[in-house]
BAPA-342779 format. One record per residue (C-alpha): residue in three letters; z, y, x. Coordinates in pm, whole numbers, plus 50000, padded with zeros to 5 digits. Layout:
alaZYX
...
This chain:
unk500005000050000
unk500655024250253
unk497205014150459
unk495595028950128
unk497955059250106
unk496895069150497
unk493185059450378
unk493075087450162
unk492055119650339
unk494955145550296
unk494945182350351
unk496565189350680
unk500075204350712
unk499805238950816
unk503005258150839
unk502875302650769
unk501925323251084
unk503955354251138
unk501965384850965
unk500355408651166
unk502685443651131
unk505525418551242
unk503645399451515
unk505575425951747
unk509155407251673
unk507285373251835
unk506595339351669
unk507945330751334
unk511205314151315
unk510585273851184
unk512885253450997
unk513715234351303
unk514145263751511
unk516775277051230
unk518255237851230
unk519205240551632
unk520345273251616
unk522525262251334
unk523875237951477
unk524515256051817
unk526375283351639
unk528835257851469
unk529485239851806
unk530265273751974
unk532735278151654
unk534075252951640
unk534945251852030
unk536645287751976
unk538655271851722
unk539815247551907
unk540665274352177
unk542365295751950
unk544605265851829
unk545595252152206
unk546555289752271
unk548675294751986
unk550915256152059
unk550975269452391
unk554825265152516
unk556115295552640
unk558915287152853
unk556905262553028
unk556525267953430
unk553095280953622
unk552915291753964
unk550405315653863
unk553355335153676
unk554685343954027
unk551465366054118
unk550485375453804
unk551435391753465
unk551185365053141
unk549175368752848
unk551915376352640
unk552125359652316
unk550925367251949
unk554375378651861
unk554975402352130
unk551545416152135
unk550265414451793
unk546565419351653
unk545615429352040
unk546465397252181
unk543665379952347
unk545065353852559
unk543675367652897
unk545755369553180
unk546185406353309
unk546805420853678
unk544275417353969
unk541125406853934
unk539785407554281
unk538715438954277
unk539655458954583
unk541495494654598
unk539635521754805
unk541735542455004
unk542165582254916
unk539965593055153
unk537015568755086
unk537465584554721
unk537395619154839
unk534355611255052
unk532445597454757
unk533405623954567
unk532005648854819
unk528295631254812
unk528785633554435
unk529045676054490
unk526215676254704
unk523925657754405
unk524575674054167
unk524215705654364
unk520605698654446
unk520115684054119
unk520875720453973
unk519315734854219
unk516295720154104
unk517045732853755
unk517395768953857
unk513955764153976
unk512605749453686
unk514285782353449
unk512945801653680
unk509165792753597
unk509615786753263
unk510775820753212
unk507565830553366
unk505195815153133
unk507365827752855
unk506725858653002
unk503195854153007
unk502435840252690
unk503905872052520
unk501585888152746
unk498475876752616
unk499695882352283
unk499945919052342
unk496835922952529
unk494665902852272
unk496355933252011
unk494945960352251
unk491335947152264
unk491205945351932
unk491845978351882
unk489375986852180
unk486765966451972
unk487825984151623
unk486956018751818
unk483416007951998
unk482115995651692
unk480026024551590
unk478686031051924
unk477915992251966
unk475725995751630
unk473976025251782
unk473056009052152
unk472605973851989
unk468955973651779
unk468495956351501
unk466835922551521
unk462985921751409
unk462275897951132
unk459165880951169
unk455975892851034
unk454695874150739
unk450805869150648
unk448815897750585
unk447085902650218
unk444685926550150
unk445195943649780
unk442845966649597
unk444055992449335
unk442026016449091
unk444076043149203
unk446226064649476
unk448926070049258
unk449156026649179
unk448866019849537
unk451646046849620
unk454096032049402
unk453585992849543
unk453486005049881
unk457116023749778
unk458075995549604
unk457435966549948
unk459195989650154
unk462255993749909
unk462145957549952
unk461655950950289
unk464795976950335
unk466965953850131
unk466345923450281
unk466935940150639
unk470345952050523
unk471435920450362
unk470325898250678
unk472135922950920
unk475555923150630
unk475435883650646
unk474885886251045
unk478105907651067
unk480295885950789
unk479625853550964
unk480105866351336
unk483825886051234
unk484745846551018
unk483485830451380
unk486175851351553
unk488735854551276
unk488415814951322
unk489075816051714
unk491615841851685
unk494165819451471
unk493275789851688
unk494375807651951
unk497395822951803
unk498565789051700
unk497935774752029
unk499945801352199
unk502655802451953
unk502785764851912
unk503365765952313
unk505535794952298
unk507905771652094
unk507825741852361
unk508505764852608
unk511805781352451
unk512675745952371
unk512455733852720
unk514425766452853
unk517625761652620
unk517615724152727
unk517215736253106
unk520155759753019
unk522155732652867
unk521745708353178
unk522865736653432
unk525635741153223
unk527115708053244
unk525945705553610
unk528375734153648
unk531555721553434
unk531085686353660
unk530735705654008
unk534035726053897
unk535545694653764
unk534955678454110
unk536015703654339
unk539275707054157
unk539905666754195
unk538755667554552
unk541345696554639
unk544485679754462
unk543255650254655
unk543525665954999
unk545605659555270
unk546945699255302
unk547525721654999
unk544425737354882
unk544485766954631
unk541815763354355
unk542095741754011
unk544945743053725
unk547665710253703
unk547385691653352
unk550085717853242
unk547595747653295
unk549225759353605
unk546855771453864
unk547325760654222
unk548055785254472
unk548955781454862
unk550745809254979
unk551265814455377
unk554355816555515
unk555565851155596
unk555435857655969
């Protein structure tokens, strides 16, 4: 029976593909991915458990030799909620000497020194280009005023562009008077369509530079912005640069080997050396 269930030709078993906006996150989890990490998780739990539960029968009055070098963990009762069970005191971790401290400290002064050193700098030329960019504002306002005033004697230089001639066609009239009025009449016209082209001519060049002149505005105000921006932030990281370098020099002269004026105590009292009178 099962030789003719196998026999029969079966749609293979395809399992769903992660979609494409989540293909970032990696493959799609299976169900025996999900049944191994399942199972991991209760092992770890149930390992803690047990951990928690040998700590807490732990007898207390019991004996280590590790209790003559080092603190206990304490015990639920005595510690409460913040008892872990770790042991506390040294951890291998070896003490550096006050003047190996006061040492580091100094190369710490002289980083952040050149580090805000750099910033200065940096202020520096971005006040510059601030400076410059309201420059160009206030020079683009004077040549358009310059422009606004040469107008009249640009239309007076500047001739006016020659349309081009159309096909000649020869007319005959009864009279002088008839041929008076059409020949009135095609200039009247001619006239018109002159002073529209050359209207037209002026309304689409001033759109053209209406056009470039916001472009530009918004350009320059757009980078106007980044650079004000980019100053305050400057300002802010020259700031704390400061507060650390005062912070240091103050831990580096309580740390010295002689008195050394300079720096408050945690009580607000400044320090202050005074020689002895000679």
């Amino acid at each position: 029976m099962s030789s003719m269930r196998n026999a029969v030709a079966r749609r293979p078993h395809r399992e769903r593909a992660q979609p494409l906006e989540r293909r970032r996150l990696g493959l799609l989890e299976k169900h025996k991915d999900y049944t191994l990490r399942a199972k991991d998780f209760g092992k770890k739990k149930a390992q803690l458990k047990a951990l928690r539960r040998k700590a807490t029968d732990r007898n207390e009055d019991e004996f280590y030799f590790g209790m003559m070098s080092r603190k206990g963990p304490g015990s639920r009762i005595q510690n409460g909620k913040s008892w872990e069970g770790t042991v506390q005191g040294d951890r291998g971790n070896k003490i550096l000497s006050v003047e190996t401290v006061r040492l580091l400290k100094t190369q710490d002064m002289g980083y952040i020194r050149t580090m805000r050193q750099v910033l200065v700098k940096e202020i520096a030329r971005l006040e510059q280009q601030i400076v410059l960019t309201r420059g160009l504002d206030h020079l683009d306002d004077d040549d358009e005023e310059d422009e606004g005033d040469g107008d009249d004697d640009d239309e007076d230089d500047v001739p006016m562009t020659s349309r081009p001639k159309a096909a000649r066609k020869i007319v005959f009239y009864d009279d002088e008077d008839e041929r008076q009025e059409a020949m009135r009449q095609q200039l009247d016209a001619e006239q018109e369509a002159r002073q529209g082209d050359a209207r037209d001519e002026t309304a689409r060049g001033e759109k053209e530079n209406d056009d470039d002149d916001d472009n530009d505005g918004f350009e320059r105000a757009r980078n106007l912005r980044r650079l004000k921006r980019q100053l305050a932030n400057a300002k802010m990281k020259v700031k704390a640069f400061n507060d650390a370098e005062a912070a240091l020099d103050v831990q580096r002269a309580k740390m010295a080997k002689t008195p050394t004026s300079g720096g408050h105590t945690r009580r607000g009292k400044k320090l202050i050396v005074r020689e002895r009178k000679r």
